[in-house]
C-alpha positions as YAML, in Angstrom:
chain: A
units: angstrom
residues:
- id: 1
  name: UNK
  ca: [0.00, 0.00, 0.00]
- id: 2
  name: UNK
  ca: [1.50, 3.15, -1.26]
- id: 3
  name: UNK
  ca: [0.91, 6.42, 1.34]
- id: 4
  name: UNK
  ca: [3.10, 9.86, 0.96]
- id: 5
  name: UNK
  ca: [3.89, 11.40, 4.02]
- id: 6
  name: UNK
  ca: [4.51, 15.30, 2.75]
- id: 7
  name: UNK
  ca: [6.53, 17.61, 4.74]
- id: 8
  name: UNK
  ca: [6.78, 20.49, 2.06]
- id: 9
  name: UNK
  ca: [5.17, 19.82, -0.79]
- id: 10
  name: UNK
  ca: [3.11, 17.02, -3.57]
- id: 11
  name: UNK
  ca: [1.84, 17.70, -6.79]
- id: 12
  name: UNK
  ca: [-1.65, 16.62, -8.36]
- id: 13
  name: UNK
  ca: [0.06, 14.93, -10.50]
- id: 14
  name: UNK
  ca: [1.21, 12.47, -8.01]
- id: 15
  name: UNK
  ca: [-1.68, 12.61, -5.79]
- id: 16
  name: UNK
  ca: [-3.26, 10.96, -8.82]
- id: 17
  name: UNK
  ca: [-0.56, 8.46, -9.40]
- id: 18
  name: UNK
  ca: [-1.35, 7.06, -5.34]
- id: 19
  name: UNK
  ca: [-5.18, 7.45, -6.20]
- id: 20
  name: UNK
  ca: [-5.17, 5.32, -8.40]
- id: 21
  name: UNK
  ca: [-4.26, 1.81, -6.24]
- id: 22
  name: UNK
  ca: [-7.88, 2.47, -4.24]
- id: 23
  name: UNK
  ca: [-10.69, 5.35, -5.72]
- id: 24
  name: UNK
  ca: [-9.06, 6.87, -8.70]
- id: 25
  name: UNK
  ca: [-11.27, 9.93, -8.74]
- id: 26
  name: UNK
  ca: [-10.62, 10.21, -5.07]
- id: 27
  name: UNK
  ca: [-7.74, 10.38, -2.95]
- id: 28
  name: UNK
  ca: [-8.07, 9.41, 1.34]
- id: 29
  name: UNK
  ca: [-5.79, 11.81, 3.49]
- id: 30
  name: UNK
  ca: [-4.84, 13.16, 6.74]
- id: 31
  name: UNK
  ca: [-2.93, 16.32, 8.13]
- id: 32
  name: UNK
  ca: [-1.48, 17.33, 11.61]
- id: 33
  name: UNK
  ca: [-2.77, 21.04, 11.88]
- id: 34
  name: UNK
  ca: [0.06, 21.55, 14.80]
- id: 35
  name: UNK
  ca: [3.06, 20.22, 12.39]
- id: 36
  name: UNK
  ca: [1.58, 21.19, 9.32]
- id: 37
  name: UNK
  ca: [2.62, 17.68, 7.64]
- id: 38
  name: UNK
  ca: [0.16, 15.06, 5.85]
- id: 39
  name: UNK
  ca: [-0.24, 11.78, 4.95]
- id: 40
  name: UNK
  ca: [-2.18, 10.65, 1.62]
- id: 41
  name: UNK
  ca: [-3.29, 7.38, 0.44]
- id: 42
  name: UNK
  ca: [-4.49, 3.87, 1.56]
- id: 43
  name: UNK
  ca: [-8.03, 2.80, 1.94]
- id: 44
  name: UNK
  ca: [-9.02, 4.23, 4.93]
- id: 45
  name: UNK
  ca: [-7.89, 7.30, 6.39]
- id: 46
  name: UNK
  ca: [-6.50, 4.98, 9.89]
- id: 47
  name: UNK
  ca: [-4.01, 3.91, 7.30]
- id: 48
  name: UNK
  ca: [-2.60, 7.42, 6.33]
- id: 49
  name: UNK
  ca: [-2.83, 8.17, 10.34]
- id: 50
  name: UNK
  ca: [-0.47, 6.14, 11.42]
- id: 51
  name: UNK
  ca: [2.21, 6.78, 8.92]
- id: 52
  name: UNK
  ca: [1.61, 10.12, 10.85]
- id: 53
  name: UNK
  ca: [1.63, 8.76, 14.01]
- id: 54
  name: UNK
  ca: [4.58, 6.99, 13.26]
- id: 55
  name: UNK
  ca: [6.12, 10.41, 12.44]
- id: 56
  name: UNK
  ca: [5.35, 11.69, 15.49]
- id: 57
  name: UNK
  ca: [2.26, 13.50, 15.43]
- id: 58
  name: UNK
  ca: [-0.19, 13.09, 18.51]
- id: 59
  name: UNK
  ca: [-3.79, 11.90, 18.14]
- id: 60
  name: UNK
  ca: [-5.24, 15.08, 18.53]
- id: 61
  name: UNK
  ca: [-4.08, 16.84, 16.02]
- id: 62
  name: UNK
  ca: [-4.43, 14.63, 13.17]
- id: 63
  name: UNK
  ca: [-7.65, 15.17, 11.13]
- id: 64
  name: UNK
  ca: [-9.03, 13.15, 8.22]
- id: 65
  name: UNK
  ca: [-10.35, 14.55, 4.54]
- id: 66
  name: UNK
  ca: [-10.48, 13.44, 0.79]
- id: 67
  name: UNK
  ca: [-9.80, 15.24, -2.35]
- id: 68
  name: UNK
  ca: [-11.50, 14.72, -5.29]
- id: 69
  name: UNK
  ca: [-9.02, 14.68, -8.03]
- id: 70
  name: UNK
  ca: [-11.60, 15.64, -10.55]
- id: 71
  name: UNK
  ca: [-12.38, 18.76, -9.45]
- id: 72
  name: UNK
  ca: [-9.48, 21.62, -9.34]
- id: 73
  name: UNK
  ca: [-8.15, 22.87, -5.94]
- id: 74
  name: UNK
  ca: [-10.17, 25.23, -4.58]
- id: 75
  name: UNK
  ca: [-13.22, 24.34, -6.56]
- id: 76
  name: UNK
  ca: [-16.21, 23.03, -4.61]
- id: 77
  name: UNK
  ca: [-16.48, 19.92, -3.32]
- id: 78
  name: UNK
  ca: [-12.50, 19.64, -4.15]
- id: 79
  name: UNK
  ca: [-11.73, 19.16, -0.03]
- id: 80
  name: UNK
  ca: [-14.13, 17.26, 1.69]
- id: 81
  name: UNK
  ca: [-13.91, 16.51, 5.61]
- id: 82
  name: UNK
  ca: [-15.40, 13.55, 6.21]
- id: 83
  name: UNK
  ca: [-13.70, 10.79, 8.07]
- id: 84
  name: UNK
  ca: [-14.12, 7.92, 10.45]
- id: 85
  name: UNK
  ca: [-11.09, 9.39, 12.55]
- id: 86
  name: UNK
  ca: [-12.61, 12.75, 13.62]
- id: 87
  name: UNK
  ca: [-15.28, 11.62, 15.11]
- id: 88
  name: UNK
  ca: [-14.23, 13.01, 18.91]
- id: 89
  name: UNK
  ca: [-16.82, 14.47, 20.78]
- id: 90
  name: UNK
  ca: [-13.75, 15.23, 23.38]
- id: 91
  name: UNK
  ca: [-12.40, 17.62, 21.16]
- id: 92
  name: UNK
  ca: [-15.94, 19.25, 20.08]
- id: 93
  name: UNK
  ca: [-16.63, 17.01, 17.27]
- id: 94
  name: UNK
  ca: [-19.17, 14.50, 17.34]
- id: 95
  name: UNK
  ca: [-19.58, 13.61, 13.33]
- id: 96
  name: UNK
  ca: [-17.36, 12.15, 10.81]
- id: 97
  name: UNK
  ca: [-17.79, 15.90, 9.12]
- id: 98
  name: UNK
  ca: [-15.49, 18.21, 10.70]
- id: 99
  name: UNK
  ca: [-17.69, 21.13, 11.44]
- id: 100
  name: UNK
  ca: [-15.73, 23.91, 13.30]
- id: 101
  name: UNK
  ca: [-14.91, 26.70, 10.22]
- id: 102
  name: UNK
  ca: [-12.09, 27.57, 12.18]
- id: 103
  name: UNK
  ca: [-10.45, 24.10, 12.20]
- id: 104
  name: UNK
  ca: [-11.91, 23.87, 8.52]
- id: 105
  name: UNK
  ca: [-10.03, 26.84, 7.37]
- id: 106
  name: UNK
  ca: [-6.54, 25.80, 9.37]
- id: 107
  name: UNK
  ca: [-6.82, 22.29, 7.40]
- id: 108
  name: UNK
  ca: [-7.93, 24.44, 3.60]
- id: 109
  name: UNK
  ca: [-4.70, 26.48, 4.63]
- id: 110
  name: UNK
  ca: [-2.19, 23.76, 5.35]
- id: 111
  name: UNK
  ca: [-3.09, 21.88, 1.92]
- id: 112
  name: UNK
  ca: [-3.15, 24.51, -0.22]
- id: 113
  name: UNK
  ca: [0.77, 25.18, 0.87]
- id: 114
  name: UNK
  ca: [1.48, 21.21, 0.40]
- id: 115
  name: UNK
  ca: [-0.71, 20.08, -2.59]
- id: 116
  name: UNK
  ca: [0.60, 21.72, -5.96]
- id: 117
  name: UNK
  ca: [-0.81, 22.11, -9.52]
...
């Protein structure tokens, strides 16, 4: 099972490349808001969490999206937050969606400096 863990940067290009072992259209991914790093691939996002775990990064901060790789970054519907791993009612959330826009926004912010066109 292929997973990038990205400390700086990934294209689209290869975000498509790893897509293509489980959803093709889609692509399963976490990101540590407090280290700014994030982990993409695998078939659910537990896989990409503890590659991040692994790395370092505490529970807490890890968070759980996908990308739809056939819509352009930015676009809507491109980032979706939906994922088994934050449901946490200890930390506020108690869906699968991620519904603070404050956490939302921190999360848009940290993949729009790591995924590139």
């Amino acid at each position: 099972m292929r997973i990038e863990l990205v400390r700086d940067e990934i294209s689209l290009a290869t975000l498509e490349e790893v897509a293509k072992e489980f959803y093709n259209f889609m692509i399963k991914g976490v990101v540590d808001i407090e280290e700014e790093i994030a982990a993409f691939g695998g078939e659910y996002h537990m896989d990409a969490n503890m590659i991040l775990i692994g790395a370092g990064s505490k529970q807490s901060n890890i968070w759980g999206f996908n990308i739809h790789l056939h819509k352009k970054p930015g676009e809507e519907g491109w980032l979706e937050y939906t994922s088994l791993i934050n449901i946490r009612p200890n930390q506020g959330n108690i869906t699968m969606e991620i519904t603070d826009p404050t956490l939302r926004e921190k999360i848009n912010l940290i993949l729009k400096k790591i995924v590139k066109e």
